[in-house]
Steps between C-alpha positions, in 0.01 A plus 500: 500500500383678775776509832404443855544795746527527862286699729631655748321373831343796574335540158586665179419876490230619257728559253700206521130314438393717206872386371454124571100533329638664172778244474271227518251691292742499229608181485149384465453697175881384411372114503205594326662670200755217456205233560316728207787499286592125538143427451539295819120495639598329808728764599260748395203352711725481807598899485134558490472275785762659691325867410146418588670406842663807528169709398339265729767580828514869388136622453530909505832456274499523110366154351793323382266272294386760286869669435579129351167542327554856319873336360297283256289783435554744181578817623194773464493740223 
C-alpha cells in the first residue's frame, strides 16, 4: 500500500518529485502483478485505470499504460 507524504510548503525539489513519481509508478505495476496473479480482473482494470490517468496527467513522460502492457507480453527473441 502506497504511504502518504508531506510536502514541504514550498514545494518538493525536482528530485524529491522524480522520487515521489517512481514510488507511485511502482506501486501501480505492484497492484497489477498481484491483480494478474490472483486473477482478480477488478483489481486489474482499476491499475489500468489509475495508469491511463497517470499517462493522461504526465504527457511527455514514459506511458505507464504500455509498461503494464509489455508485462503480459512474451519477451522478443
Amino acid at each position: 500500500m502506497s504511504k502518504l507524504v508531506l510536502i514541504p510548503s514550498d514545494g518538493p525539489s525536482e528530485r524529491e518529485l522524480a522520487e515521489i513519481e517512481a514510488a507511485v509508478r511502482a506501486g501501480v505495476v505492484a497492484d497489477y502483478l498481484t491483480a494478474l496473479r490472483s486473477g482478480n480482473a477488478l483489481d486489474q482494470l482499476a491499475a489500468e485505470y489509475l495508469a491511463a490517468q497517470i499517462d493522461q496527467s504526465t504527457p511527455d513522460g514514459p506511458r505507464l499504460l504500455d509498461e503494464l502492457a509489455g508485462l503480459t507480453q512474451p519477451a522478443a527473441a
